[in-house]
mmCIF entry with sequence, helices, sheets and N, C-alpha, C, O atoms, coordinates in Angstrom:
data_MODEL
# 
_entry.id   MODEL 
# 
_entity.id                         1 
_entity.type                       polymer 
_entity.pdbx_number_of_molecules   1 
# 
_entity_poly.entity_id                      1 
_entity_poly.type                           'polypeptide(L)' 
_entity_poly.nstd_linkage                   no 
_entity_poly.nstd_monomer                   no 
_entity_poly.pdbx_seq_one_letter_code       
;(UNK)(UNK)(UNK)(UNK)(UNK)(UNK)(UNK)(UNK)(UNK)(UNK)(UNK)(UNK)(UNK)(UNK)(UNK)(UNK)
(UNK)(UNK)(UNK)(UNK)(UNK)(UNK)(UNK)(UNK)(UNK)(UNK)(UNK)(UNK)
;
_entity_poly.pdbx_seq_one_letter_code_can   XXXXXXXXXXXXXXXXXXXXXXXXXXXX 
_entity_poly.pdbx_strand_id                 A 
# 
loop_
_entity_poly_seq.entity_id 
_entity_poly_seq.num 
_entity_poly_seq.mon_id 
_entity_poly_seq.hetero 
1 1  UNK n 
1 2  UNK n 
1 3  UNK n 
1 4  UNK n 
1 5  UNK n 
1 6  UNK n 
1 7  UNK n 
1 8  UNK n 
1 9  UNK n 
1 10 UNK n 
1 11 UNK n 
1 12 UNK n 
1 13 UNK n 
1 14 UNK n 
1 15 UNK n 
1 16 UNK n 
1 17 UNK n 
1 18 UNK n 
1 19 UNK n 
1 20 UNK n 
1 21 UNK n 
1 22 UNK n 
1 23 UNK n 
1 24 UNK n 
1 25 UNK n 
1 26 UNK n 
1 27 UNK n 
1 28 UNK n 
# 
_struct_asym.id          A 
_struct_asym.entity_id   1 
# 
loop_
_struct_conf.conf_type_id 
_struct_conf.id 
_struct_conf.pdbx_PDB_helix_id 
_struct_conf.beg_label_comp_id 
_struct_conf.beg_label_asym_id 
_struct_conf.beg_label_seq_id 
_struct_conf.pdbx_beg_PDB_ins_code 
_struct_conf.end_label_comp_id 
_struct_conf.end_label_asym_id 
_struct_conf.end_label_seq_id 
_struct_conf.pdbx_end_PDB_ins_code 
_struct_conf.beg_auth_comp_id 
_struct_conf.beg_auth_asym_id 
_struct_conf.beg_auth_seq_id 
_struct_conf.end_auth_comp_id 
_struct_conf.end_auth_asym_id 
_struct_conf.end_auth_seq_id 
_struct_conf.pdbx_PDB_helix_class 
_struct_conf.details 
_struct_conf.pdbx_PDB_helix_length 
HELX_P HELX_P1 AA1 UNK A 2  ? UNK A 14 ? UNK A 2  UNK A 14 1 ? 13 
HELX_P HELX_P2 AA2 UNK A 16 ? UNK A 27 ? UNK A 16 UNK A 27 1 ? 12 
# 
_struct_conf_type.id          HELX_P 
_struct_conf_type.criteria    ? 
_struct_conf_type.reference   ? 
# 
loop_
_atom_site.group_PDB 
_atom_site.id 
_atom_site.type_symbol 
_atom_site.label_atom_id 
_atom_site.label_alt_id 
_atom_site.label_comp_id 
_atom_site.label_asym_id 
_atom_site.label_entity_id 
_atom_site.label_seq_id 
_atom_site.pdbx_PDB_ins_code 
_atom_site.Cartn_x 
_atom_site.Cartn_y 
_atom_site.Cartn_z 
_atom_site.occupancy 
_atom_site.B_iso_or_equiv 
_atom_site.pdbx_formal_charge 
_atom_site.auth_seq_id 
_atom_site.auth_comp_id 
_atom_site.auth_asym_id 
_atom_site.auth_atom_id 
_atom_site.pdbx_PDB_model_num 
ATOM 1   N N  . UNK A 1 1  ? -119.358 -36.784 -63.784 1.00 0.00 ? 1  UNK A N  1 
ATOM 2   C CA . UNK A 1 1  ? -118.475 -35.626 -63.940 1.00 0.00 ? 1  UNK A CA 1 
ATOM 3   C C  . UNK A 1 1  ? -118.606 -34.705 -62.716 1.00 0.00 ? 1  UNK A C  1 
ATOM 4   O O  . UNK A 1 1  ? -117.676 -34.078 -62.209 1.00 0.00 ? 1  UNK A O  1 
ATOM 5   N N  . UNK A 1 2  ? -119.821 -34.708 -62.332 1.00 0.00 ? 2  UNK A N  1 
ATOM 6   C CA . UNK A 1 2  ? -119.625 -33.664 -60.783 1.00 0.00 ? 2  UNK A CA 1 
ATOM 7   C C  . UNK A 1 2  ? -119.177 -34.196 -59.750 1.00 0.00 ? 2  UNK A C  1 
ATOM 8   O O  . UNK A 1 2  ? -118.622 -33.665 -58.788 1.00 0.00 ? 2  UNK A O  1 
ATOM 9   N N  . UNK A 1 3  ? -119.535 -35.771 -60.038 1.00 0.00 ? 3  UNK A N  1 
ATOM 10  C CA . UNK A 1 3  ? -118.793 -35.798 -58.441 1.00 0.00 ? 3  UNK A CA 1 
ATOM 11  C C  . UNK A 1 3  ? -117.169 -35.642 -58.567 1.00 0.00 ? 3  UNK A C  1 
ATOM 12  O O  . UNK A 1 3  ? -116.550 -35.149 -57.624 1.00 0.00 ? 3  UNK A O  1 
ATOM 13  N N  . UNK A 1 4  ? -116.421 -36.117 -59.874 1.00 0.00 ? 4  UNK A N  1 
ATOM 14  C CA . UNK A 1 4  ? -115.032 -35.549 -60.060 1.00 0.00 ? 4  UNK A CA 1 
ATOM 15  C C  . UNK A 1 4  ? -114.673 -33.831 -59.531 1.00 0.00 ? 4  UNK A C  1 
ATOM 16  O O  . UNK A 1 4  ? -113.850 -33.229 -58.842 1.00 0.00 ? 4  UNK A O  1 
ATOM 17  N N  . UNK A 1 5  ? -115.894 -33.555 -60.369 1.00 0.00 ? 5  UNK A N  1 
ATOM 18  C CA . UNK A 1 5  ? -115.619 -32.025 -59.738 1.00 0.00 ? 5  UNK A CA 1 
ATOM 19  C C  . UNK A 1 5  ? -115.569 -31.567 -58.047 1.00 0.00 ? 5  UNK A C  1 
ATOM 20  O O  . UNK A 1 5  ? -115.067 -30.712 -57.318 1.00 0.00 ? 5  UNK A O  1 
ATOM 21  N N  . UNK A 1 6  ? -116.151 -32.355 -58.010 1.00 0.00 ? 6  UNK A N  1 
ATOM 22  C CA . UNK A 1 6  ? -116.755 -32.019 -56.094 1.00 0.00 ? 6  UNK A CA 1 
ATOM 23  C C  . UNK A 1 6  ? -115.021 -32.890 -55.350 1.00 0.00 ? 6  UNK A C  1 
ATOM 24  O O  . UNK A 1 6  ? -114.309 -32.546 -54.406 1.00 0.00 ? 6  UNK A O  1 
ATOM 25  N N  . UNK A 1 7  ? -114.898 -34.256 -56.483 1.00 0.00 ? 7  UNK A N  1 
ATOM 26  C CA . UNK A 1 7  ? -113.881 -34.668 -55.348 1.00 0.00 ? 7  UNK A CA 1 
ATOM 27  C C  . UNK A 1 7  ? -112.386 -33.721 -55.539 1.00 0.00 ? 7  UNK A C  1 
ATOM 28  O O  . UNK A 1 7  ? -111.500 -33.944 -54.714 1.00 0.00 ? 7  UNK A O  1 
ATOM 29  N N  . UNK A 1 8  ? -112.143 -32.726 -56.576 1.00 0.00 ? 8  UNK A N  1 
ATOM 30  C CA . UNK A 1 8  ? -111.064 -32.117 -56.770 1.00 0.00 ? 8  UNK A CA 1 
ATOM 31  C C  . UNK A 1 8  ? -111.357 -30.750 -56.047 1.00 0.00 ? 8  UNK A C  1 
ATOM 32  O O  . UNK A 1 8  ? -110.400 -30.179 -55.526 1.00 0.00 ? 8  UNK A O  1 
ATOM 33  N N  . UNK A 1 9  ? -112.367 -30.292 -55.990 1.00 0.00 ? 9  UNK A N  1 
ATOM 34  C CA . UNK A 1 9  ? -112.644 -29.092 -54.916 1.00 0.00 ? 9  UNK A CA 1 
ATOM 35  C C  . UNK A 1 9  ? -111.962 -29.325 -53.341 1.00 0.00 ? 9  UNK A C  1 
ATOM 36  O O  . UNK A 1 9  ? -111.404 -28.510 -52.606 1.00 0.00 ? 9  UNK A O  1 
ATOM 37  N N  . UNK A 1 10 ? -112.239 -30.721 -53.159 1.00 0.00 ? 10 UNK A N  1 
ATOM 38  C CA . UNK A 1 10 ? -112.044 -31.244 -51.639 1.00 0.00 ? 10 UNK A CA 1 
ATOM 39  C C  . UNK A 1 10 ? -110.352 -31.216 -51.812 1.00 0.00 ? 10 UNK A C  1 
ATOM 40  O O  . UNK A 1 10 ? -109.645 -30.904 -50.853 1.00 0.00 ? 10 UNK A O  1 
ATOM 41  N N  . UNK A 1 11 ? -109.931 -31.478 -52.779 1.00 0.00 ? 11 UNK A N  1 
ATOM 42  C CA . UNK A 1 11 ? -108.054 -32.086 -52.801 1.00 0.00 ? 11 UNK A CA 1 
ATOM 43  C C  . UNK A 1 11 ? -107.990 -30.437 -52.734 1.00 0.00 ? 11 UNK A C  1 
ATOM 44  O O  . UNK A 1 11 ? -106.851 -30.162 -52.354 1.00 0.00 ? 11 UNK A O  1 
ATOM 45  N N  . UNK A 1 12 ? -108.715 -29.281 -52.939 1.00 0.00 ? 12 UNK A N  1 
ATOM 46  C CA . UNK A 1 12 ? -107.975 -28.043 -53.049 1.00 0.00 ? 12 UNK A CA 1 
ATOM 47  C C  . UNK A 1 12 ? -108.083 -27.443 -52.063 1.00 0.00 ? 12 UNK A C  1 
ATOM 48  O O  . UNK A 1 12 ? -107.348 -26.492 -51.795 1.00 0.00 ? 12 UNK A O  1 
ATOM 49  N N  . UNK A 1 13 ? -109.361 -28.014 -51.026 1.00 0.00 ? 13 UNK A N  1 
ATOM 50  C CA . UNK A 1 13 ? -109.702 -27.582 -49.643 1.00 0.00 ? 13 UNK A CA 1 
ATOM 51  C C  . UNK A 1 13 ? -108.539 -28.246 -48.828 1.00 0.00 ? 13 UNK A C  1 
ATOM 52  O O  . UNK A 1 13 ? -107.835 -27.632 -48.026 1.00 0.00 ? 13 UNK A O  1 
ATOM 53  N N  . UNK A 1 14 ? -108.463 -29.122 -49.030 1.00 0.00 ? 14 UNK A N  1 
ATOM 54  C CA . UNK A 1 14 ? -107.528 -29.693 -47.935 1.00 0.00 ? 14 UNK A CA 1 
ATOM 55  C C  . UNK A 1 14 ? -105.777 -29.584 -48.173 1.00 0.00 ? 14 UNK A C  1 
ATOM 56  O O  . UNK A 1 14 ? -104.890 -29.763 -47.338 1.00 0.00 ? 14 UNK A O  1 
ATOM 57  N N  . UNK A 1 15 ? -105.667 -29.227 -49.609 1.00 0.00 ? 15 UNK A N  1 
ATOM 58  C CA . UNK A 1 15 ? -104.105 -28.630 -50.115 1.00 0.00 ? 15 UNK A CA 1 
ATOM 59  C C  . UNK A 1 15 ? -104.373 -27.193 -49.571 1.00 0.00 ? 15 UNK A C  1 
ATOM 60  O O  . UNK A 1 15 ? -103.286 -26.616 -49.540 1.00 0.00 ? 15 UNK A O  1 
ATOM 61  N N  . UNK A 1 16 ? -105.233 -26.491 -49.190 1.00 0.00 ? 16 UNK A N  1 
ATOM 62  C CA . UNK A 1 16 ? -105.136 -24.887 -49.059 1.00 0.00 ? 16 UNK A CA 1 
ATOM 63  C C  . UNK A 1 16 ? -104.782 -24.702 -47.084 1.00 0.00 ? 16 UNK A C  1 
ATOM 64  O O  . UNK A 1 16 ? -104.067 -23.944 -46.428 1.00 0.00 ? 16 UNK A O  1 
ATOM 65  N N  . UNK A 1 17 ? -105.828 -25.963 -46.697 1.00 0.00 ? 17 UNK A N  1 
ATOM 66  C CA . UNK A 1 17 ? -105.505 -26.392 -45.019 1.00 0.00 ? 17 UNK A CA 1 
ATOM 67  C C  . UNK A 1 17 ? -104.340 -26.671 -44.729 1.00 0.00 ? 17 UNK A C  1 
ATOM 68  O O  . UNK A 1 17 ? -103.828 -26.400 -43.643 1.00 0.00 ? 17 UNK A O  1 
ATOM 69  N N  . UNK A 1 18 ? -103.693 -27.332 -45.803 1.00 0.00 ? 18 UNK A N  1 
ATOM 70  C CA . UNK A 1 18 ? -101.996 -28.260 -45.462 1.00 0.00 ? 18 UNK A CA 1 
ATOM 71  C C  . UNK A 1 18 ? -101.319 -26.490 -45.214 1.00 0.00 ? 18 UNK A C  1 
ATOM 72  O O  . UNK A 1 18 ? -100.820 -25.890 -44.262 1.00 0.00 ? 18 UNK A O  1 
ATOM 73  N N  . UNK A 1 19 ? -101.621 -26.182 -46.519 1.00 0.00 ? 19 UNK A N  1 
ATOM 74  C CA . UNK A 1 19 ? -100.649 -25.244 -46.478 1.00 0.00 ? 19 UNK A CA 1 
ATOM 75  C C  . UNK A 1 19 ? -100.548 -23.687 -45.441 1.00 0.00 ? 19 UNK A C  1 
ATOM 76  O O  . UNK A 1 19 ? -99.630  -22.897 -45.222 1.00 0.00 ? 19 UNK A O  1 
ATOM 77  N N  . UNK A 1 20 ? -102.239 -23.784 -44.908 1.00 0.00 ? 20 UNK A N  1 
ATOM 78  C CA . UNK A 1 20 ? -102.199 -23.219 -43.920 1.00 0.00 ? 20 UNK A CA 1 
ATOM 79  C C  . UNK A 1 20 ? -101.154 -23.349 -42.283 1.00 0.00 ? 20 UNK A C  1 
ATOM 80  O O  . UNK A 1 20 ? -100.666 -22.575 -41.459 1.00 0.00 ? 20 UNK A O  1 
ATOM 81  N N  . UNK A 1 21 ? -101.221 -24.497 -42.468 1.00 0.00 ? 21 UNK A N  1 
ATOM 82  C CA . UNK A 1 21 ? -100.590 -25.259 -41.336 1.00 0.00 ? 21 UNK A CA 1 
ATOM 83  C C  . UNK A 1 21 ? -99.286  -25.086 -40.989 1.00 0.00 ? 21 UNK A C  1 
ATOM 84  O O  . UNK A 1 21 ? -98.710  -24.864 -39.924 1.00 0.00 ? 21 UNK A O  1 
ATOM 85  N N  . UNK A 1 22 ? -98.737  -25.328 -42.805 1.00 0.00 ? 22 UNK A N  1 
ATOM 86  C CA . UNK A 1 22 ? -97.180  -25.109 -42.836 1.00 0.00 ? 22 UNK A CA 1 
ATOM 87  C C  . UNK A 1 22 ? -97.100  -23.687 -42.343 1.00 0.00 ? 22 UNK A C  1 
ATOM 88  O O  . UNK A 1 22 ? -96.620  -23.507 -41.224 1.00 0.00 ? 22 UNK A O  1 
ATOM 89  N N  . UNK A 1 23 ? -97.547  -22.579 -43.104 1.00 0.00 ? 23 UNK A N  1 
ATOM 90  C CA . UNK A 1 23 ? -97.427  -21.032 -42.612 1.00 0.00 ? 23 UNK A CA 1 
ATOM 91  C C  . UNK A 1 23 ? -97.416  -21.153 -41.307 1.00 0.00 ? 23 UNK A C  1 
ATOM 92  O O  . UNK A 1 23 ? -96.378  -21.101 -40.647 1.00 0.00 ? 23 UNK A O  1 
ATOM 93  N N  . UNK A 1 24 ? -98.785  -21.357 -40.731 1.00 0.00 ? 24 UNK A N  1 
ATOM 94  C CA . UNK A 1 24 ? -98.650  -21.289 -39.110 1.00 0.00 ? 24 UNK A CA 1 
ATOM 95  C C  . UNK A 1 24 ? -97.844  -21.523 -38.449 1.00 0.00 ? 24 UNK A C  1 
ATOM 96  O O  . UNK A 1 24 ? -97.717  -20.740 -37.507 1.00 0.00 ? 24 UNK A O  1 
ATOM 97  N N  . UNK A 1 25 ? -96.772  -22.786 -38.542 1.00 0.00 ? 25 UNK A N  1 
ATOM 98  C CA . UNK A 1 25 ? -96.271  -23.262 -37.853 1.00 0.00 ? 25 UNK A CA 1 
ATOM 99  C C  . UNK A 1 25 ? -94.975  -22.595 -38.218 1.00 0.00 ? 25 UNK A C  1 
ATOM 100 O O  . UNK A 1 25 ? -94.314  -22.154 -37.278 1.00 0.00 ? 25 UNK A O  1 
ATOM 101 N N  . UNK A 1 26 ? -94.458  -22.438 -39.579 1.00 0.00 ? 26 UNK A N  1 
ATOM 102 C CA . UNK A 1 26 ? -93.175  -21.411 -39.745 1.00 0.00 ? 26 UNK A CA 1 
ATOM 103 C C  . UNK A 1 26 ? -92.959  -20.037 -39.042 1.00 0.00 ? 26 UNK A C  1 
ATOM 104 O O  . UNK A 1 26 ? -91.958  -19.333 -38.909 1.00 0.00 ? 26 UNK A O  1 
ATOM 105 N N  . UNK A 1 27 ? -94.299  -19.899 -38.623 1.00 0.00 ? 27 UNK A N  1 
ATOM 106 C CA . UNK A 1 27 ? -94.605  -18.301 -37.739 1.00 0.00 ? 27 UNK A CA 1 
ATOM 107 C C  . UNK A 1 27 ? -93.916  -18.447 -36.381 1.00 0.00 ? 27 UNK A C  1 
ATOM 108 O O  . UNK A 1 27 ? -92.976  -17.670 -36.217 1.00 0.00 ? 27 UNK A O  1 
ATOM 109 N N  . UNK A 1 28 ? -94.180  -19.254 -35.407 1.00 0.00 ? 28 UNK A N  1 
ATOM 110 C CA . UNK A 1 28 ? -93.761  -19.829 -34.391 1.00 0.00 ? 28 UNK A CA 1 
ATOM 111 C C  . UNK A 1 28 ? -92.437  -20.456 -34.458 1.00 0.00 ? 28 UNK A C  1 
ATOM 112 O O  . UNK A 1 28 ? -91.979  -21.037 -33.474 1.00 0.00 ? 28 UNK A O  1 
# 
């Protein structure tokens, strides 16, 4: 069960990066 937990932390780290990206790049 933790490592589920640990691997859905990572899908929210890297969905929060995507979406950083998109912003950034809509800025420009």
């Amino acid at each position: 069960m933790q490592s589920e937990l640990i691997a859905f932390f990572d899908l929210v780290n890297i969905f929060q990066m995507i979406m950083k990206n998109i912003s950034f790049e809509n800025k420009i």
